[in-house]
N, C-alpha and C positions, 0 to 999 in steps of 0.2 A: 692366848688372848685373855686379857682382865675381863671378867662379867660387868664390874662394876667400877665406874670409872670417875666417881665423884664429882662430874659436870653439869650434871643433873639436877644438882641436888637445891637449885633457886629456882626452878621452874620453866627452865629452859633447854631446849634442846638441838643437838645438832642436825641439819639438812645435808645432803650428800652436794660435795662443794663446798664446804666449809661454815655457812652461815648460819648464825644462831636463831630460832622465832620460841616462843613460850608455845610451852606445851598442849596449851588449848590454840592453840592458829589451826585454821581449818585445814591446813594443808597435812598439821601431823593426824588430824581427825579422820582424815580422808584415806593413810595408807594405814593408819589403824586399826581402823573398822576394815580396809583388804585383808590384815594381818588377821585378824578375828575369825575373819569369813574364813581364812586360810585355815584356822584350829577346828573350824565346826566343820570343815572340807573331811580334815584328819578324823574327825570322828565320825561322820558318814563312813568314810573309806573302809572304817572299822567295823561295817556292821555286816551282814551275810548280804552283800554286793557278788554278782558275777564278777570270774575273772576281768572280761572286759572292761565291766564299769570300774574296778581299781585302777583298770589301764587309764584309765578318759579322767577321772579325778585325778589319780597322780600328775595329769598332764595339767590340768585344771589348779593345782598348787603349783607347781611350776610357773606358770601363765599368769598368778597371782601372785609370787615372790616378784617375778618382772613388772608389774602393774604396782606394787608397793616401790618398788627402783625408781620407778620413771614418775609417782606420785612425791615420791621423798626428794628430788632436784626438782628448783626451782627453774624457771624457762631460761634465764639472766645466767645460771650458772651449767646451762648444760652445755652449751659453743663456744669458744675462743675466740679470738678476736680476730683467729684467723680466717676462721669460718669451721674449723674444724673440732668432732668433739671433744668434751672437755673429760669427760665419763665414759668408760664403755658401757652401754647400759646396752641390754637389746630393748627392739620395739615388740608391741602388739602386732602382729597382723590381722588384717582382714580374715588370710586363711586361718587364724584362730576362731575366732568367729563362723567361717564355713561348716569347722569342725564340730562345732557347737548345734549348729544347726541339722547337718545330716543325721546326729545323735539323736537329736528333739521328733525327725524326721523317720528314724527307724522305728523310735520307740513308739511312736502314735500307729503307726500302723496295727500295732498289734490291743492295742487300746480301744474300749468301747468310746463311741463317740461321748464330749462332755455335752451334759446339756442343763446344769446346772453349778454355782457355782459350791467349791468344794470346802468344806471346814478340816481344819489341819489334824491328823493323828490317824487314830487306827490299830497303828503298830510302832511301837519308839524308832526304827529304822524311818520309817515315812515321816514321824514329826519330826526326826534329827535333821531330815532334806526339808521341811519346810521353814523349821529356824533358820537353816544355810540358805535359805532361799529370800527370806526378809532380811537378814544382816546383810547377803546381795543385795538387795533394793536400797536399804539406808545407804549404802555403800556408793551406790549407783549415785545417789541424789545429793550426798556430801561433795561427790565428784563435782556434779552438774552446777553445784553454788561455788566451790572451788574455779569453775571453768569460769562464771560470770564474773573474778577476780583475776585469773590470771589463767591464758589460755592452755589448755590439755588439750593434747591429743585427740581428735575425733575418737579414735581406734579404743581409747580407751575405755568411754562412754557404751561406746556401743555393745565390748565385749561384756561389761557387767550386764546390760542390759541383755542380751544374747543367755549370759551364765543365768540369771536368774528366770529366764525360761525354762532353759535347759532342765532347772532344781525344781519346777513346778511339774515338768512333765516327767522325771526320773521319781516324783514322789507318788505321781498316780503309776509310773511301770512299778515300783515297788510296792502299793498297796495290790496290786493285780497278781505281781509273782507271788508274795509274801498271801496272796487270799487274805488278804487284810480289808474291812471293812469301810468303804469309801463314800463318807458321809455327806450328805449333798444339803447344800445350804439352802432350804423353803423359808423364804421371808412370814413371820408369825401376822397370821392377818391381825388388823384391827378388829378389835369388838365392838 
């Protein structure tokens, strides 16, 4: 496979199903920023994470190649006219989403309750999950203006929406394992 394929090179790109849009349409914006989330995924993965957690991220970049698939076909080119698909893409599931949650759900348990809100850092490990945790949100919300143009997937909304929990609460379990310093955000009164 060529890396570089010279099609590119006016400012246009291809969608899966053949069709051309410029490189700024919010649709390439939208699996972009998933592709992105996916690299800050790869560098979390990389940091002193329990075995498990490289289990749940790796599944978590997985889940994010499929979510960049089904962002990069347009609605128009993913059926045939016969009714059947045109791509094998897989879907999101709901039980992706489950998965996401019983994680968020294990890990609080062992967490002091929040009762403040938290400012990002501590430990590079914890600010690398709070970066992957806002490129999730931009991520999320590139979808959600995407969706007011051309209909996505519930499942798909949800699961960014679900992930970037997920990366808020894996940031406070790793300032906790890591005795990493978890600095609480007190609003500066007025004088």
């Amino acid at each position: 496979m060529k890396i570089y394929t010279k099609t590119g090179d006016k400012g246009t790109t291809a969608l899966f199903g053949g069709s051309r849009v410029p490189k700024h349409h919010i649709r390439i914006d939208a699996y972009g920023t998933v592709d992105e989330l996916n690299s800050w995924i790869g560098l979390l993965k990389d940091q002193p994470v329990t075995t498990h957690t490289k289990s749940i991220l790796n599944t978590i970049q997985d889940r994010l190649f499929t979510l960049g698939a089904i962002l990069a076909t347009p609605p128009e080119k993913e059926i045939l006219k016969n009714g059947k698909k045109r791509l094998n893409i897989p879907h999101v599931e709901t039980s992706d989403c489950e998965v996401l949650e019983k994680e968020i759900d294990k890990m609080n348990e062992e967490l002091p309750q929040m009762t403040h809100f938290i400012l990002p850092g501590g430990h590079q490990s914890v600010s690398f999950c709070h970066i992957s945790r806002t490129v999730c949100r931009r991520a999320e919300r590139i979808t959600c203006l995407l969706n007011d143009h051309e209909t996505i997937d519930p499942t798909v909304i949800q699961y960014l929406n679900r992930l970037s929990d997920y990366l808020f609460v894996l940031a406070r379990k790793l300032s906790y394992d890591l005795k990493a310093e978890e600095i609480k955000w007190v609003p500066k009164k007025e004088s």
